[in-house]
ChimeraX commands (.cxc) that place a marker at each C-alpha (Angstrom):
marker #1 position 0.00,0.00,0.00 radius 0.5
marker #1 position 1.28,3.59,-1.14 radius 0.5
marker #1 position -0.32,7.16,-0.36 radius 0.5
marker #1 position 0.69,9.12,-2.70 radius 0.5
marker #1 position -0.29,12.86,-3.89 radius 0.5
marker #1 position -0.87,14.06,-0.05 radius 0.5
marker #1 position -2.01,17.77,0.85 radius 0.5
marker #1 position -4.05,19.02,3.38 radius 0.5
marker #1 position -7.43,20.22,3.38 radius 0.5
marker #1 position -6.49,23.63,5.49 radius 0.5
marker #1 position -10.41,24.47,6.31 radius 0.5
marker #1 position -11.66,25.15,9.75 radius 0.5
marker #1 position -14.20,22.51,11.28 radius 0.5
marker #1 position -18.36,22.77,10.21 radius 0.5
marker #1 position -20.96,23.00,11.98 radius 0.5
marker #1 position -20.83,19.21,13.71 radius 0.5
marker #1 position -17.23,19.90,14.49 radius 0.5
marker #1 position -15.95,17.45,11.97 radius 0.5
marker #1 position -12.22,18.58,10.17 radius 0.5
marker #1 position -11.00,17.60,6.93 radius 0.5
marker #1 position -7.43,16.79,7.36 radius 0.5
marker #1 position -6.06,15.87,4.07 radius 0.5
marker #1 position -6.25,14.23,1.11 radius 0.5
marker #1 position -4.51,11.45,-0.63 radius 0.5
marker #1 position -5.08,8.64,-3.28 radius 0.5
marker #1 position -3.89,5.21,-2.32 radius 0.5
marker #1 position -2.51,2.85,-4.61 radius 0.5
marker #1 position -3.65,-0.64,-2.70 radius 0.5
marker #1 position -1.89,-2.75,-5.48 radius 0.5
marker #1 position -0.28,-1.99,-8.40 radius 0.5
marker #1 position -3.54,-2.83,-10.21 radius 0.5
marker #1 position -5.65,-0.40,-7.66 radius 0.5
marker #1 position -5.68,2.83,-6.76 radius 0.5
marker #1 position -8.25,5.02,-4.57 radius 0.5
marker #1 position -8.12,8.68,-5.71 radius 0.5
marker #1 position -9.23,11.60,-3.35 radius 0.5
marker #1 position -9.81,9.68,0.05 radius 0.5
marker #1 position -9.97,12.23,3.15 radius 0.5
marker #1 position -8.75,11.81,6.44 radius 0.5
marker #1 position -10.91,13.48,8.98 radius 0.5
marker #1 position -11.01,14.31,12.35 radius 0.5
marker #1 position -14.60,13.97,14.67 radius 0.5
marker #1 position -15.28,16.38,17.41 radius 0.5
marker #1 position -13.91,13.87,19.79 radius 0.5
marker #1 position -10.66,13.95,18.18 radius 0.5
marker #1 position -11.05,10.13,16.17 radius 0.5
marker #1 position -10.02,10.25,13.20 radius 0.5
marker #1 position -12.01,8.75,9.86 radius 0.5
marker #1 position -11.42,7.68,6.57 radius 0.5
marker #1 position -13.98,9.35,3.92 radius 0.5
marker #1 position -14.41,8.28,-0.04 radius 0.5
marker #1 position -14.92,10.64,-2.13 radius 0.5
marker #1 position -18.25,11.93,-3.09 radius 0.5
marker #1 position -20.05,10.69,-6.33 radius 0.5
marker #1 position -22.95,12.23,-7.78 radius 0.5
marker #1 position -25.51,10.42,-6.49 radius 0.5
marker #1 position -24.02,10.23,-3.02 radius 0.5
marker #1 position -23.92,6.39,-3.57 radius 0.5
marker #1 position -20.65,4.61,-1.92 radius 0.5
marker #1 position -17.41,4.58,-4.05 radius 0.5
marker #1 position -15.92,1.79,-1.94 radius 0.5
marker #1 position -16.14,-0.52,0.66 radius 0.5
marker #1 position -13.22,-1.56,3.44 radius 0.5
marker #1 position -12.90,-3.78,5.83 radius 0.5
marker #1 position -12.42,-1.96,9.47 radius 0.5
marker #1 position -9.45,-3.37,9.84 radius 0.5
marker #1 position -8.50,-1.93,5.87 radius 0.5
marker #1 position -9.92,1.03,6.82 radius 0.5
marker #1 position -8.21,1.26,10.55 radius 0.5
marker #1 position -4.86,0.65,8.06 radius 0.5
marker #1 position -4.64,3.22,5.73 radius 0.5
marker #1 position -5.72,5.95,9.10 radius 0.5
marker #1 position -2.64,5.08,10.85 radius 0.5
marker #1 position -0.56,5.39,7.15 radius 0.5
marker #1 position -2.35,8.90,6.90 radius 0.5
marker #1 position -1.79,9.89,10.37 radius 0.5
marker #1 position 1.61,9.57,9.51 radius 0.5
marker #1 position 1.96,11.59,6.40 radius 0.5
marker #1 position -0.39,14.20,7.99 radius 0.5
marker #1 position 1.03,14.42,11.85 radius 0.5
marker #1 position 1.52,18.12,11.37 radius 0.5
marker #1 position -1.71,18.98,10.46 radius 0.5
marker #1 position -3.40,17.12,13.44 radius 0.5
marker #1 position -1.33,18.48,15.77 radius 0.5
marker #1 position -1.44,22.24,14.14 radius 0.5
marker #1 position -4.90,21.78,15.10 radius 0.5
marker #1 position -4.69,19.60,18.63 radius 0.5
marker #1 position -2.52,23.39,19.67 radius 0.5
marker #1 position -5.26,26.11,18.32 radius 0.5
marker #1 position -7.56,23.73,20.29 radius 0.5
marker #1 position -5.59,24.05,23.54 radius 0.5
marker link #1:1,2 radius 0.2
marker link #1:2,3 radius 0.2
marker link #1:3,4 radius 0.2
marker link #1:4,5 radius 0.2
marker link #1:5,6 radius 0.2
marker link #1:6,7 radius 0.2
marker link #1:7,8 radius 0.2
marker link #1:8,9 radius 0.2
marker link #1:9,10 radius 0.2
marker link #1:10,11 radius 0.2
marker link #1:11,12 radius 0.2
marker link #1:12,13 radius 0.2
marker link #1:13,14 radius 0.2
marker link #1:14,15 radius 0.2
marker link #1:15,16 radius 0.2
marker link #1:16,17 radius 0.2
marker link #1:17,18 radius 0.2
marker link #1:18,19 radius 0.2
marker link #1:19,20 radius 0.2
marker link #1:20,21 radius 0.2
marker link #1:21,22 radius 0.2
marker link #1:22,23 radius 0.2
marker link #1:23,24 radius 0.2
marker link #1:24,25 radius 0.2
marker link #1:25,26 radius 0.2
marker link #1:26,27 radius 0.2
marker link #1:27,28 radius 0.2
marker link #1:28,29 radius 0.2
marker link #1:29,30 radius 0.2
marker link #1:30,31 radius 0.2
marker link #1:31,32 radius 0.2
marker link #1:32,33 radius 0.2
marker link #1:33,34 radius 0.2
marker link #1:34,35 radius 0.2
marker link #1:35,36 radius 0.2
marker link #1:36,37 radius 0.2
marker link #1:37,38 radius 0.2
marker link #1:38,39 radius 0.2
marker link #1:39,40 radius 0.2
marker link #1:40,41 radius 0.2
marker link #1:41,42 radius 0.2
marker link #1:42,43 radius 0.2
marker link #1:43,44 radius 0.2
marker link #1:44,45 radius 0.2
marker link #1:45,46 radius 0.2
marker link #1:46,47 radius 0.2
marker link #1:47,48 radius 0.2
marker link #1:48,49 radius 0.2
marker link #1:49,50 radius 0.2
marker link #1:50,51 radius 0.2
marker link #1:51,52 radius 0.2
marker link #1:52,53 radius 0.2
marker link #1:53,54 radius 0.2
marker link #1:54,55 radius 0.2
marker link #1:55,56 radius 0.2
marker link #1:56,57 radius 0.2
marker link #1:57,58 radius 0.2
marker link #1:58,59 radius 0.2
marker link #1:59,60 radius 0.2
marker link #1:60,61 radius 0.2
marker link #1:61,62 radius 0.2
marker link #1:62,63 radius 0.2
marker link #1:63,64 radius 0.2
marker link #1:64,65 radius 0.2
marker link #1:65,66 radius 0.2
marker link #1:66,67 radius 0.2
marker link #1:67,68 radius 0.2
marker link #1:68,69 radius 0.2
marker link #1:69,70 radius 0.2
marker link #1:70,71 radius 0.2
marker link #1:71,72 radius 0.2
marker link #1:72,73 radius 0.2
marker link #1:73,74 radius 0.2
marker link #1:74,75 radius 0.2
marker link #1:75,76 radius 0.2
marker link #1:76,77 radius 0.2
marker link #1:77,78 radius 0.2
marker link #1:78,79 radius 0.2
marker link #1:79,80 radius 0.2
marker link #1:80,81 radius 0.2
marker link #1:81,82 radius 0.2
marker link #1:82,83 radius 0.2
marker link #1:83,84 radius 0.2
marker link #1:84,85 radius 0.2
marker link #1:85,86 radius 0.2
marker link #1:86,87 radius 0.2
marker link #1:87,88 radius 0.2
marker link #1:88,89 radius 0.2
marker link #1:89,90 radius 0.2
marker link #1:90,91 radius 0.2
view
């Protein structure tokens, strides 16, 4: 697994408190790749793995949570500045 083409959202929280962190597309194998996935963070501070929108709103893909709980740790990684840019405003 591979994130590739990282960069950060930069947008203050909505209304429910939820924060887009960044975005990134993930090459799962070199015959798949995820384009525009967003890491974002929940009012409680959890962090959550969102596919991008499609026109109807229907689901663009489906992960395991153990996938899912994967490629948020990978992304925490690339975007540990961001989340704690935004853990220090908070404090």
């Amino acid at each position: 697994m591979h994130i590739f083409n990282a960069r950060p959202v930069n947008k203050p929280a909505n209304a429910a408190g939820f924060r887009g962190i960044g975005r990134f597309n993930l090459q799962i194998t070199p015959e798949v790749t995820l384009y525009d996935l967003t890491l974002v963070e929940t009012p409680t501070g959890k962090l959550l793995l969102h596919s991008p929108p499609t026109v109807y709103d229907a689901p663009s893909s489906s992960m395991s949570p153990t996938l899912r709980a994967e490629i948020v740790e990978r992304a925490k990684m690339i975007f540990k500045d961001e989340i704690k840019n935004e853990c220090q405003h908070a404090a």
